[in-house]
C-alpha positions as YAML, in Angstrom:
chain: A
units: angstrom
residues:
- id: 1
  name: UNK
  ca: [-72.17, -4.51, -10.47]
- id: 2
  name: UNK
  ca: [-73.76, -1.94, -8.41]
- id: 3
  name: UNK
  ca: [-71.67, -2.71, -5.06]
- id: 4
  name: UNK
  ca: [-68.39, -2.97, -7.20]
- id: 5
  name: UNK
  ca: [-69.42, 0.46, -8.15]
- id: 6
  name: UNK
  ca: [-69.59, 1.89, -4.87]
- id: 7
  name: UNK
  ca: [-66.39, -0.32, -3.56]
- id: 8
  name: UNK
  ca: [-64.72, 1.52, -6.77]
- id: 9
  name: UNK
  ca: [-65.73, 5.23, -5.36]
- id: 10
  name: UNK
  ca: [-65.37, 4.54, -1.93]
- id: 11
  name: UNK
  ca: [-61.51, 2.65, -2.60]
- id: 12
  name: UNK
  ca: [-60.15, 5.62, -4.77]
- id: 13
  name: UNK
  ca: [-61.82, 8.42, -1.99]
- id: 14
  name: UNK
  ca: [-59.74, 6.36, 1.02]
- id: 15
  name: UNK
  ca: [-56.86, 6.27, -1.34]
- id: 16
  name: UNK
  ca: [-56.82, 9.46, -2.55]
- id: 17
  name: UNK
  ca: [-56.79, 10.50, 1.53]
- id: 18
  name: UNK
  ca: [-54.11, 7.93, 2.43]
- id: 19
  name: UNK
  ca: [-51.78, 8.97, -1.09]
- id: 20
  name: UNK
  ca: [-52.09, 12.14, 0.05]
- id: 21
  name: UNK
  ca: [-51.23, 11.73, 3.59]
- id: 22
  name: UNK
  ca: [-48.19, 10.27, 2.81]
- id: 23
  name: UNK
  ca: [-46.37, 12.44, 0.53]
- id: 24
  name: UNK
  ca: [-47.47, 15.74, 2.37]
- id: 25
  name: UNK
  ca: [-44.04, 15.11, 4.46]
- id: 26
  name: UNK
  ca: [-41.86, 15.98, 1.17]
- id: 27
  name: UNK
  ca: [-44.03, 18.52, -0.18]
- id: 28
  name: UNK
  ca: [-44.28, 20.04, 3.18]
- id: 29
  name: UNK
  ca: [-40.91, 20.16, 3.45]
- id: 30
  name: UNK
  ca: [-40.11, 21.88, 0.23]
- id: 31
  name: UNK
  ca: [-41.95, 24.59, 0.70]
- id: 32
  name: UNK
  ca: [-40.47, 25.25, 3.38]
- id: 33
  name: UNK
  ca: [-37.23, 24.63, 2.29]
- id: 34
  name: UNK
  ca: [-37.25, 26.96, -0.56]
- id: 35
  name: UNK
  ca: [-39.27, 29.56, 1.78]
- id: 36
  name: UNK
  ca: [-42.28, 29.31, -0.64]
- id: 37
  name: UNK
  ca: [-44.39, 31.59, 2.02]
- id: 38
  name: UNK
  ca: [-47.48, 33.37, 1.32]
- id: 39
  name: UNK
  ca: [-47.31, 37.38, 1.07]
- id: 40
  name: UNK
  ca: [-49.88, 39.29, 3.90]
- id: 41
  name: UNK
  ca: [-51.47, 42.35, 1.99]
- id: 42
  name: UNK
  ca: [-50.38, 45.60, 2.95]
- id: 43
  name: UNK
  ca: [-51.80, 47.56, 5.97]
- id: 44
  name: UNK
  ca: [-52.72, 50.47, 4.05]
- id: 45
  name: UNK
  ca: [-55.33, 48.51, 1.76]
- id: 46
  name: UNK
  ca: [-56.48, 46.27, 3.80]
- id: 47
  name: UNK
  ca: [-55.78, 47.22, 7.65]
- id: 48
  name: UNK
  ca: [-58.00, 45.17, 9.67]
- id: 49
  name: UNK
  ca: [-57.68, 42.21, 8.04]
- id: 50
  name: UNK
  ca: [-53.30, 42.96, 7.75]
- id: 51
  name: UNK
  ca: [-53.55, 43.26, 11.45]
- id: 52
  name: UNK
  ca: [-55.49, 39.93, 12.13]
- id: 53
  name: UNK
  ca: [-53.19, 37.93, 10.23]
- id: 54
  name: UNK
  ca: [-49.63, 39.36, 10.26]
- id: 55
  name: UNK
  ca: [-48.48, 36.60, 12.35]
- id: 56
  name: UNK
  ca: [-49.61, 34.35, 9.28]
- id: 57
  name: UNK
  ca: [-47.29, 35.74, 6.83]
- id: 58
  name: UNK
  ca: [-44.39, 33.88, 5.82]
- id: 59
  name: UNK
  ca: [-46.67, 30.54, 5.85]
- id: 60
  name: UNK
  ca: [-46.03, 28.05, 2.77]
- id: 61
  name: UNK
  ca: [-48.76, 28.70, 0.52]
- id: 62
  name: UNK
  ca: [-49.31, 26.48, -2.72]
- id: 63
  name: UNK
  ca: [-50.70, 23.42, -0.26]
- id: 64
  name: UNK
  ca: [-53.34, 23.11, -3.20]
- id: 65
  name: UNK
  ca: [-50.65, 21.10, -5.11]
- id: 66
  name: UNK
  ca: [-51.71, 18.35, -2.34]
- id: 67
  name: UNK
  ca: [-55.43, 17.92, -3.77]
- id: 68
  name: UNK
  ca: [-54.96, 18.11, -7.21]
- id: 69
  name: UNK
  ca: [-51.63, 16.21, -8.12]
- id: 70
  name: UNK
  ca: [-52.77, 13.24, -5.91]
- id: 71
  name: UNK
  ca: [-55.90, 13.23, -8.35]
- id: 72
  name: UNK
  ca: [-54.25, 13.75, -11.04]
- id: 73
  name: UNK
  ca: [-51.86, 11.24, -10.15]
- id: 74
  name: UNK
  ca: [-54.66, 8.56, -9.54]
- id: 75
  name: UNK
  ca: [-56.26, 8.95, -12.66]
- id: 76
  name: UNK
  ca: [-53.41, 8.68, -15.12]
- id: 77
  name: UNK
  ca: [-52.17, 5.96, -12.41]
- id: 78
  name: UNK
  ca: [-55.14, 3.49, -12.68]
- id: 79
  name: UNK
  ca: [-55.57, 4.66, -16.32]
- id: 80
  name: UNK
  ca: [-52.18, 3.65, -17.63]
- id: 81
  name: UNK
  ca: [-52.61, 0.29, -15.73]
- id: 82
  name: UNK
  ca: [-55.84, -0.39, -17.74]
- id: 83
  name: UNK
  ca: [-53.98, 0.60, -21.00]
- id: 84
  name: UNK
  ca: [-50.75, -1.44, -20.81]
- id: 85
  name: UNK
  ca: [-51.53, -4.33, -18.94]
- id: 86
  name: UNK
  ca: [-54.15, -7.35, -19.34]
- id: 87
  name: UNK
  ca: [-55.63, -7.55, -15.55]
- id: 88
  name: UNK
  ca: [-59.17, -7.31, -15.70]
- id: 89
  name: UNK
  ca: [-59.59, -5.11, -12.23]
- id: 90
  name: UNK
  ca: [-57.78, -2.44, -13.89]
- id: 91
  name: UNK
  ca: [-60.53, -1.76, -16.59]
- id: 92
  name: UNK
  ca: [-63.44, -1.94, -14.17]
- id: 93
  name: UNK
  ca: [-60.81, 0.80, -12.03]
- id: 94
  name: UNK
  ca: [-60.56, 2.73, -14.49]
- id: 95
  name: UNK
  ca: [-61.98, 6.43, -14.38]
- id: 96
  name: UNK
  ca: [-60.65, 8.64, -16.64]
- id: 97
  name: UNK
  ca: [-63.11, 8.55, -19.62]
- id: 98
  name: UNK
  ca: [-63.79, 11.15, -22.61]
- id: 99
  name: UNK
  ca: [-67.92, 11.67, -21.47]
- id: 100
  name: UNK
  ca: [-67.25, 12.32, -17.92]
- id: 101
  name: UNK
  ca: [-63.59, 13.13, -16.20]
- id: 102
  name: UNK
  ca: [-61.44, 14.28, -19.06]
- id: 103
  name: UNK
  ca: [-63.07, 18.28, -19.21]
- id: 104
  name: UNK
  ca: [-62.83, 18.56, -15.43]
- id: 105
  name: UNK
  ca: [-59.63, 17.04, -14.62]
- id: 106
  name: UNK
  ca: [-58.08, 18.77, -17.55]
- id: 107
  name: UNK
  ca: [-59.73, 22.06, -16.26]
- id: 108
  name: UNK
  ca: [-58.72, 21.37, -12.43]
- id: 109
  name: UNK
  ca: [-54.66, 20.64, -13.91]
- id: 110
  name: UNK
  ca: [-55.00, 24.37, -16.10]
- id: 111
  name: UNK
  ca: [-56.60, 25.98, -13.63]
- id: 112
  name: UNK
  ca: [-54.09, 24.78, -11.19]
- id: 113
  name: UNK
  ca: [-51.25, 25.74, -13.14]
- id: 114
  name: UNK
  ca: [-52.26, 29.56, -13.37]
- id: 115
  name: UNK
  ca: [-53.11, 29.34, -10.20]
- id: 116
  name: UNK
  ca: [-49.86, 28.12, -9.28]
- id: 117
  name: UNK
  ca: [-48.42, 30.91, -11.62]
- id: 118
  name: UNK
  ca: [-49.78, 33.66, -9.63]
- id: 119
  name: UNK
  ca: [-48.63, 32.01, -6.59]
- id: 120
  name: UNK
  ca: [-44.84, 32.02, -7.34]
- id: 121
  name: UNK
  ca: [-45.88, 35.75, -8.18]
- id: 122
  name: UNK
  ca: [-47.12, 36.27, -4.65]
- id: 123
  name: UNK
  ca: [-44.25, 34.25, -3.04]
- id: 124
  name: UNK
  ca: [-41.66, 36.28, -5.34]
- id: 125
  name: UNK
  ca: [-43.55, 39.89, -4.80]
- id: 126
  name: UNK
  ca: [-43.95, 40.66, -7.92]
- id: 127
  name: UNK
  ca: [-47.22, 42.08, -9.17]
- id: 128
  name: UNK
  ca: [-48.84, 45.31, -7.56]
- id: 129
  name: UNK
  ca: [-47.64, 45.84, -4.28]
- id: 130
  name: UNK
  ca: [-46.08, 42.23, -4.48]
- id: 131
  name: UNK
  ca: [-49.40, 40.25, -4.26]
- id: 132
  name: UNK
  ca: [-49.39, 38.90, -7.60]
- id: 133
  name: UNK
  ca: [-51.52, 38.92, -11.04]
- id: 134
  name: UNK
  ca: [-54.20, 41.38, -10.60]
- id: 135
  name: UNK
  ca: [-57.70, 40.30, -10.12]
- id: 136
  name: UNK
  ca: [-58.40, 41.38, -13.87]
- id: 137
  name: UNK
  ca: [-55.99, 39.41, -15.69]
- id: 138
  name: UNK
  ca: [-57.38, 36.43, -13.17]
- id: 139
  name: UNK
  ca: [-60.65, 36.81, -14.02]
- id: 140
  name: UNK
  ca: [-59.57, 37.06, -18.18]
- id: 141
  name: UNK
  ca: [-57.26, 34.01, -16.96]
- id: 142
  name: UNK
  ca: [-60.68, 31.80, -16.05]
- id: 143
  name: UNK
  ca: [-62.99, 33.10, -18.79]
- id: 144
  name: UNK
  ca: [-60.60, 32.19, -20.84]
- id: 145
  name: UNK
  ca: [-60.34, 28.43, -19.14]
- id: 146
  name: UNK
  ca: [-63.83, 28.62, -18.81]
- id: 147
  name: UNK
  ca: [-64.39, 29.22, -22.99]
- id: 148
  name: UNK
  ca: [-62.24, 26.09, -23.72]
- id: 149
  name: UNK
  ca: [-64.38, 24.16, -21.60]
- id: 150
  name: UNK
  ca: [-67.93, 25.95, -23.10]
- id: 151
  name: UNK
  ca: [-67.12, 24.96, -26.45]
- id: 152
  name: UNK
  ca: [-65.78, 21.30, -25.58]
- id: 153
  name: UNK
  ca: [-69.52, 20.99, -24.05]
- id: 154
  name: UNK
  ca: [-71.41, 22.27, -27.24]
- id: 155
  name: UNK
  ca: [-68.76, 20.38, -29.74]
- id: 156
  name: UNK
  ca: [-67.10, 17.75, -28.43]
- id: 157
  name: UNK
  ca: [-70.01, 16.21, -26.04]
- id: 158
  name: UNK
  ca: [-72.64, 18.08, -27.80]
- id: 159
  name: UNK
  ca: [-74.16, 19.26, -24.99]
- id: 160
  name: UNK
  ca: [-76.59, 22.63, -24.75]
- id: 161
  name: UNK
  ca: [-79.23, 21.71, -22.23]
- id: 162
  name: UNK
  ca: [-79.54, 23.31, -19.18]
- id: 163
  name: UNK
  ca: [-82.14, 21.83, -16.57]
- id: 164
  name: UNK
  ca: [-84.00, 23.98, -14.67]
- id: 165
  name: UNK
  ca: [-85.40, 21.75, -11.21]
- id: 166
  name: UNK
  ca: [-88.81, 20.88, -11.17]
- id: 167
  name: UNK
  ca: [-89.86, 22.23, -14.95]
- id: 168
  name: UNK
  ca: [-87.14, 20.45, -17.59]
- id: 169
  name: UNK
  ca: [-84.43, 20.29, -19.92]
- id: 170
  name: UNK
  ca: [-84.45, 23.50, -22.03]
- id: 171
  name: UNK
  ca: [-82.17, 23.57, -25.26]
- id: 172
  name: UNK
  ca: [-80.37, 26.86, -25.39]
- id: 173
  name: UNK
  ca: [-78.06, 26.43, -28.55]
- id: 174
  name: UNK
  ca: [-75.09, 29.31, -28.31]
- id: 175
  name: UNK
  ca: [-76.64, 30.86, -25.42]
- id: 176
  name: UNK
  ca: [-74.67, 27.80, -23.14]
- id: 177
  name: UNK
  ca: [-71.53, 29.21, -23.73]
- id: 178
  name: UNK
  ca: [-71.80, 32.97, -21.64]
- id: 179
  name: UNK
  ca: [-73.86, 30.77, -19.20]
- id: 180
  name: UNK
  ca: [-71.14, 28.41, -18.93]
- id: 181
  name: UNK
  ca: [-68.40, 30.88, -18.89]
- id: 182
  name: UNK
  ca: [-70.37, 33.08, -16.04]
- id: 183
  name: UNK
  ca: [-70.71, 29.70, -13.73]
- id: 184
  name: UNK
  ca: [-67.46, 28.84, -14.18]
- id: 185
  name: UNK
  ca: [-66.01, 32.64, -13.42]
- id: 186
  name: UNK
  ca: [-68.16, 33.31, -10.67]
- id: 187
  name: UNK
  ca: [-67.57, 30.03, -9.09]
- id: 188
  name: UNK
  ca: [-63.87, 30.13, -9.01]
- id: 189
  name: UNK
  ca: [-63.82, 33.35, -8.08]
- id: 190
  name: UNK
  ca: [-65.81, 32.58, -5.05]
- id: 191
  name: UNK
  ca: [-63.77, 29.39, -4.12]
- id: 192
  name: UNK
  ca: [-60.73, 32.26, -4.77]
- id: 193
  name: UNK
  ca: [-62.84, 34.62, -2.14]
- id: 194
  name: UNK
  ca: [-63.37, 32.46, 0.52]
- id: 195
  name: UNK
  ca: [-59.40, 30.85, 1.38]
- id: 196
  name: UNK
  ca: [-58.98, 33.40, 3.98]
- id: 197
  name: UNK
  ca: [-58.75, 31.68, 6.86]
- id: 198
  name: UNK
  ca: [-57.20, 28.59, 7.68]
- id: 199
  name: UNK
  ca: [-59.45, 25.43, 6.49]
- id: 200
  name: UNK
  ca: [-62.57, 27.36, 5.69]
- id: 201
  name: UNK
  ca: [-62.42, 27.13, 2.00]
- id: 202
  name: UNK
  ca: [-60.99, 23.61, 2.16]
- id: 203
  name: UNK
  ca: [-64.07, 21.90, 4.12]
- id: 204
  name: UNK
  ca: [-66.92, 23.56, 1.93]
- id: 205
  name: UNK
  ca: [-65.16, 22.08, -0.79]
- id: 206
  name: UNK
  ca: [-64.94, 18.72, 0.33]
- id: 207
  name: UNK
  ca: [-68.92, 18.88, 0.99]
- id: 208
  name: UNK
  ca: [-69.42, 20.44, -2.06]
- id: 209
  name: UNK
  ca: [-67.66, 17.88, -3.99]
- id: 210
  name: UNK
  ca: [-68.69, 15.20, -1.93]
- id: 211
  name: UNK
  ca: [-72.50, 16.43, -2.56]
- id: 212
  name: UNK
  ca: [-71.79, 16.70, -6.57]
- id: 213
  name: UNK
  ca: [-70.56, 12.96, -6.05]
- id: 214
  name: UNK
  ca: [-73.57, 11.91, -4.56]
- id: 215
  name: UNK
  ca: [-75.77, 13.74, -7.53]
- id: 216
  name: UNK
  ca: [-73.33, 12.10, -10.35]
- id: 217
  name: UNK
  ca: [-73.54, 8.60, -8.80]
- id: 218
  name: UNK
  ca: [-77.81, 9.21, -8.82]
- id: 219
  name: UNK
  ca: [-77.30, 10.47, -12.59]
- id: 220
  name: UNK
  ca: [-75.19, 7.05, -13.60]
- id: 221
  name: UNK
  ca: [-72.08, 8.69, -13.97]
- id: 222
  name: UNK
  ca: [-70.16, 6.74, -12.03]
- id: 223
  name: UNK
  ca: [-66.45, 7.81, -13.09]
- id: 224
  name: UNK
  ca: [-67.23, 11.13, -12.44]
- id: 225
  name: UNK
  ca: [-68.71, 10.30, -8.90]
- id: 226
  name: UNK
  ca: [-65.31, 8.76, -8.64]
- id: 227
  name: UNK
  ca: [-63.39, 11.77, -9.27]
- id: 228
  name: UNK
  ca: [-65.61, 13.61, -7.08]
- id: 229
  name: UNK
  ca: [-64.56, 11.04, -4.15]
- id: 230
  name: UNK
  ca: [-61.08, 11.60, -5.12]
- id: 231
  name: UNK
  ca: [-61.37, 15.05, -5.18]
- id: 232
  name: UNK
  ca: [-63.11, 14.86, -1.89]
- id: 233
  name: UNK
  ca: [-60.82, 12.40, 0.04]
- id: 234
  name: UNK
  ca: [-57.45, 14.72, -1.22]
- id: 235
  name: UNK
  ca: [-59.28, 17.68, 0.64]
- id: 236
  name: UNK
  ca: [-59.56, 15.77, 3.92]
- id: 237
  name: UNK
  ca: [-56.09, 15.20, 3.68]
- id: 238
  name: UNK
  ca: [-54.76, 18.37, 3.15]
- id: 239
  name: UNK
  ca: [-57.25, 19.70, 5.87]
- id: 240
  name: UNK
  ca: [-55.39, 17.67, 8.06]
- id: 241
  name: UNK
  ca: [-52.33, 19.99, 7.93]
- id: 242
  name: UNK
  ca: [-54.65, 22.99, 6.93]
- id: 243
  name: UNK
  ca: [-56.84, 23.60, 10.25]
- id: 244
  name: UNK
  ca: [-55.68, 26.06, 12.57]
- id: 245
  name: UNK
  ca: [-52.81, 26.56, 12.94]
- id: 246
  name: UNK
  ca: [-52.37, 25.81, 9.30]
- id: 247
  name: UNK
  ca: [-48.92, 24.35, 8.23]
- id: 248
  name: UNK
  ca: [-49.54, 25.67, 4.46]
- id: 249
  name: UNK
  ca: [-52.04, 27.68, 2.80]
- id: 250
  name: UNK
  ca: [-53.77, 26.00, -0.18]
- id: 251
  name: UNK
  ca: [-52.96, 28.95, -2.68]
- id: 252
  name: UNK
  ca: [-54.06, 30.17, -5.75]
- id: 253
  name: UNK
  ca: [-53.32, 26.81, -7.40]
- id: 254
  name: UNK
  ca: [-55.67, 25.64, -5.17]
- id: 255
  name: UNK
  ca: [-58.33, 27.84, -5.01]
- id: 256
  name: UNK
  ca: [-58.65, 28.14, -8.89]
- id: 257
  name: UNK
  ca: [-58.78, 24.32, -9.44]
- id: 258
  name: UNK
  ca: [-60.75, 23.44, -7.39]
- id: 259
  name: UNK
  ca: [-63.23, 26.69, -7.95]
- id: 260
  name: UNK
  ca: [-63.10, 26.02, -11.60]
- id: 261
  name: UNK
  ca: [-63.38, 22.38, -11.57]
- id: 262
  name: UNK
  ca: [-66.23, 22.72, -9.14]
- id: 263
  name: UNK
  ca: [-68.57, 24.82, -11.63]
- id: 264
  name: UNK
  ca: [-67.35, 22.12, -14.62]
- id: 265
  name: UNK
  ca: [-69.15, 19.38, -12.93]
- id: 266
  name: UNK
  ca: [-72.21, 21.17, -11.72]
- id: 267
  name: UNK
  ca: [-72.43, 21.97, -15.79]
- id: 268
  name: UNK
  ca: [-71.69, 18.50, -16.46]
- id: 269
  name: UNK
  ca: [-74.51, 17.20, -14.28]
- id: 270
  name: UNK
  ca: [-76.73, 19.41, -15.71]
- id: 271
  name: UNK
  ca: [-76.98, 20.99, -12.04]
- id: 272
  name: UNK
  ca: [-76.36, 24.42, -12.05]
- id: 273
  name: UNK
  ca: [-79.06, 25.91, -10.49]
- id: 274
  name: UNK
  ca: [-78.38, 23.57, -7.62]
- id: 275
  name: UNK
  ca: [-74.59, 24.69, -7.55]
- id: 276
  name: UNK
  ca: [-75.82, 28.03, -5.34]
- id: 277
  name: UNK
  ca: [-77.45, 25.80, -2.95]
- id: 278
  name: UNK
  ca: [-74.77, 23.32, -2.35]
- id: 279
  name: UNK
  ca: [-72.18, 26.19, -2.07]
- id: 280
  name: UNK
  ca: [-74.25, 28.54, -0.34]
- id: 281
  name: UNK
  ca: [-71.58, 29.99, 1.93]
- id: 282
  name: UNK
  ca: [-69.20, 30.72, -1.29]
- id: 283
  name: UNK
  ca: [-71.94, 33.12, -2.36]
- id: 284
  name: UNK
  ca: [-72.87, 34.63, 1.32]
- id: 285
  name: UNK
  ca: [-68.78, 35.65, 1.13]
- id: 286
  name: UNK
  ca: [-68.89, 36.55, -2.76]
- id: 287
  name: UNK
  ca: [-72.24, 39.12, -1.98]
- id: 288
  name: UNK
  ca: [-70.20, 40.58, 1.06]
- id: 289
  name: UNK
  ca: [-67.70, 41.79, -1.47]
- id: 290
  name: UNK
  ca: [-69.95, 42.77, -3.89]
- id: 291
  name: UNK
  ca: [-72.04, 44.70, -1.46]
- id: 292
  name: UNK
  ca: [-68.96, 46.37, 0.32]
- id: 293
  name: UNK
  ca: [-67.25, 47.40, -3.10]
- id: 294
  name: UNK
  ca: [-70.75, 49.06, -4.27]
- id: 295
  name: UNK
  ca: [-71.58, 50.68, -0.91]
- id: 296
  name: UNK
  ca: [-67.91, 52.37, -0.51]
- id: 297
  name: UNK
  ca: [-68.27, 53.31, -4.36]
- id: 298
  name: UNK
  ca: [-72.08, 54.60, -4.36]
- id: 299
  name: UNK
  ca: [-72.13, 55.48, -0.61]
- id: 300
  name: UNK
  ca: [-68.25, 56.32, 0.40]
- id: 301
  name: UNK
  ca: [-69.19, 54.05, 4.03]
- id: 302
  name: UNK
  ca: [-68.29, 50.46, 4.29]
- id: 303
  name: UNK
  ca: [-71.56, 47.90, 5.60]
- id: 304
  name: UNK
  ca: [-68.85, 45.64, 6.71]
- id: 305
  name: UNK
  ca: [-65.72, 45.81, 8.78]
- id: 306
  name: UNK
  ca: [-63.67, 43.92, 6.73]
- id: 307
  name: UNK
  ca: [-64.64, 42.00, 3.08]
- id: 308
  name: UNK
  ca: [-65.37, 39.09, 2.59]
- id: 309
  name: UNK
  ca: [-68.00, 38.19, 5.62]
- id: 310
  name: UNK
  ca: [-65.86, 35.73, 7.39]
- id: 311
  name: UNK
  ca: [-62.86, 38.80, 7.92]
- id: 312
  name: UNK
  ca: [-65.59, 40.68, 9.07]
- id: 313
  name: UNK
  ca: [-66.54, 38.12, 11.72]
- id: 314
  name: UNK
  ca: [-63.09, 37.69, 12.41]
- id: 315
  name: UNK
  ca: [-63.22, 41.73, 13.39]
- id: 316
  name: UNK
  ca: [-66.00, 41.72, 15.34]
- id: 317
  name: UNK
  ca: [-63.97, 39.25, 17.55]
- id: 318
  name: UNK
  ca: [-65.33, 35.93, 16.63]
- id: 319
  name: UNK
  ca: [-62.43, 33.24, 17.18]
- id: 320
  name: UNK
  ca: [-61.22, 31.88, 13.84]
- id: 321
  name: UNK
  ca: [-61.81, 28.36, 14.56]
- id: 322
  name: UNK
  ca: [-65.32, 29.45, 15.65]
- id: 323
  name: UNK
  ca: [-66.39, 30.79, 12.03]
- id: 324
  name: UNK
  ca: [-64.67, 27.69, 10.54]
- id: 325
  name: UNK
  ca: [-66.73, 25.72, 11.95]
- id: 326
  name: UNK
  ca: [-69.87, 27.17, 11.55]
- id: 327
  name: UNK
  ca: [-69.24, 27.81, 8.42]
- id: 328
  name: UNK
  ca: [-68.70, 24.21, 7.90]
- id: 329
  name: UNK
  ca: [-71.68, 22.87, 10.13]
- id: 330
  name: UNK
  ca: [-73.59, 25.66, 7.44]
- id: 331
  name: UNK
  ca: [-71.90, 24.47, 4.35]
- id: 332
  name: UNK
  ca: [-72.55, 20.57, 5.03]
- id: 333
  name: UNK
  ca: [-76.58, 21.42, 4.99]
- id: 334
  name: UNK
  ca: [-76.24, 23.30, 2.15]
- id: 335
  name: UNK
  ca: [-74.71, 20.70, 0.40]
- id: 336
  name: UNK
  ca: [-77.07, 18.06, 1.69]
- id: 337
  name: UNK
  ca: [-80.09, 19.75, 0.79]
- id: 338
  name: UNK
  ca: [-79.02, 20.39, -2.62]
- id: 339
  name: UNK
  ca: [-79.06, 16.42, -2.93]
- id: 340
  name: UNK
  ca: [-82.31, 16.37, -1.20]
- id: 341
  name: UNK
  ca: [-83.69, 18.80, -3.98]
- id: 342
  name: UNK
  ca: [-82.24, 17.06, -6.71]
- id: 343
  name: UNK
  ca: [-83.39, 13.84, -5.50]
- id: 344
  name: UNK
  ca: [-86.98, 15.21, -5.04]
- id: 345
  name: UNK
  ca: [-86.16, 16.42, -8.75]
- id: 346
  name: UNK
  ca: [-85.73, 12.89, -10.51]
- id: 347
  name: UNK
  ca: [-89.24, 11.78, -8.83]
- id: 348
  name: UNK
  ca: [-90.71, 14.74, -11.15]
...
C-alpha cells in the first residue's frame, strides 16, 4: 500500500509537469494573441526598478493560469473517473477528498480568479495609474478568502489546534480564526511581493510546496501530499517558459493562488510556525518592504535602493539570473530544513 502511495504522488507530480507542458503552446499563444501583456509601473513611483525592466513591458502576464488549471484539471479529472466509472485504479487515484484537498484547491481556484481579475485590470490599465486593484482592496480581497477558509477549519473540519514544534498541540477556540486569516494574508502577500523577476517566485514555490508535500506525506495525508506534487510538478513546467528571458509572467492569478493556497496547507498540517522557515526568502523580501516603507515614513531616507530586496540587488548591479539563483539555492535549504525540524518534531 505504501509504494502504491508514493507511485500515486510521484505519477500525478510527472503528470501534472508533462499536462502542463503540453498545452502551454495554446495558452502561450493566446496571450499573445489577444496582447494580454503585463503593465511596467510608472517611472515616477518607482524609477529604478521602471528603468531595469522597461524592456519587460508588454510581456504576457497571467502564465499562473498554467499551474493552477492543470491542477485543477487533474483533480476533477481523476475524480470524475472514480465517480462514474467501476475501474478500481481510479478510486485508489483519486485525490480530491473533503478532510484534505477540497479547502485548498477551492482556495487556490478563488484566489486565482481575483487574481486573474486584477490582472485583466493591469493588462486593460485600469486602476490607479493603470496597474490595477489597489493593494487595499487586495489585501480586503484575501482576508476575505482567508475568513471563508478560517471558519471551514473551526466548523466544517473542526479544527482549532495550532502546534507549536517541540512543546504541543494547544487548543485556541475563536482565537484560530485572526491567526488563520493573518497566515493566510501575509503569506499571499509575500508570494504577491516576490514575482518580480523572472522565475524567482516560481522556484521557491515549487520547494515550498514540494517541502509541505514531504511534511503531509510524514503526517498520513497522502491526498494532500498529492496535490502538493501536483502543485509542485505544474510549477516546473511553467518555469520552463518562465526563466530568463521569461515568455509570460505568472500574474496576479498566480501569485495569489498559489500564496494563498500555500498558507492553507501549512494550517492544514498544523505547520505554521514552520511555514517562515520553509519560505524564508518570501519573508527576507516581505521585511525589505516593510522596513523601506517605515524608514521613508519615520526617517524620509530609503535603507534600500529599490523594494523588495531582490530589486535592490538588481540595482546594485547583480545580474538577474544571478539573484534567481541564489535565491533558489537559499530557498531549497530553507525548505529542507523545515522538514528536517519537523521530522526532529514527530520524534518528540
Amino acid at each position: 500500500m505504501d509504494t502504491l502511495i508514493i507511485i500515486k504522488i510521484f505519477f500525478f507530480t510527472t503528470l501534472a509537469f508533462i499536462l502542463a507542458i503540453l498545452w502551454t503552446p495554446a495558452l502561450t499563444y493566446f496571450l499573445y494573441r489577444y496582447k494580454l501583456g503585463k503593465s511596467i509601473r510608472d517611472g515616477e513611483s518607482a524609477p529604478i526598478m521602471s528603468n531595469m525592466h522597461a524592456h519587460k513591458a508588454g510581456t504576457p502576464t497571467m502564465g499562473g493560469i498554467l499551474v493552477w488549471v492543470t491542477t485543477l484539471v487533474l483533480a476533477l479529472g481523476i475524480f470524475y473517473l472514480a465517480k462514474f466509472t467501476d475501474i478500481p485504479i481510479f478510486d485508489k487515484f483519486n485525490f480530491l477528498t473533503r478532510s484534505q484537498t477540497f479547502l485548498p484547491l477551492g482556495a487556490l481556484v478563488a484566489a486565482a480568479c481575483v487574481g486573474l481579475f486584477d490582472d485583466i485590470l493591469n493588462v486593460r490599465g485600469i486602476g490607479p495609474k493603470g496597474g490595477g486593484m489597489q493593494m487595499r482592496y487586495k489585501l480586503l480581497l484575501y482576508t476575505v478568502i482567508a475568513l471563508i477558509g478560517a471558519f471551514w477549519f473551526l466548523f466544517k473540519l473542526d479544527w482549532d489546534l495550532i502546534h507549536v514544534p517541540f512543546l504541543g498541540d494547544f487548543q485556541i477556540g475563536w482565537w484560530y480564526i485572526p491567526i488563520f486569516v493573518v497566515v493566510i494574508v501575509a503569506t499571499s502577500n509575500a508570494v504577491n511581493i516576490t514575482d518580480g523577476l523572472d522565475g524567482l517566485a516560481g522556484g521557491l514555490l515549487a520547494a515550498s510546496f514540494s517541502a509541505f508535500g514531504v511534511i503531509a506525506f510524514t503526517q498520513g495525508r497522502y491526498d494532500l501530499a498529492t496535490l502538493c506534487g501536483v502543485i509542485a510538478g505544474s510549477l516546473l513546467a511553467f518555469l520552463w517558459f518562465n526563466i530568463p528571458p521569461a515568455r509570460f509572467f505568472m500574474g496576479d492569478t498566480g501569485a495569489m493562488g498559489l500564496g494563498v493556497t500555500l498558507g492553507v496547507i501549512a494550517m492544514l498540517t498544523n505547520s505554521v510556525f514552520i511555514l517562515p522557515i520553509i519560505c524564508l526568502p518570501f519573508v527576507l523580501e516581505t521585511l525589505s518592504v516593510i522596513i523601506q516603507m517605515c524608514s521613508k515614513k519615520i526617517f524620509k531616507r530609503k535603507v534600500f535602493l529599490s523594494a523588495p530586496l531582490h530589486h535592490h540587488l538588481e540595482a546594485k548591479g547583480w545580474p538577474e539570473c544571478k539573484i534567481v539563483m541564489r535565491f533558489w539555492l537559499i530557498g531549497t535549504v530553507t525548505a529542507v530544513i523545515g522538514v528536517i525540524l519537523t521530522l526532529i518534531d514527530k520524534l518528540y
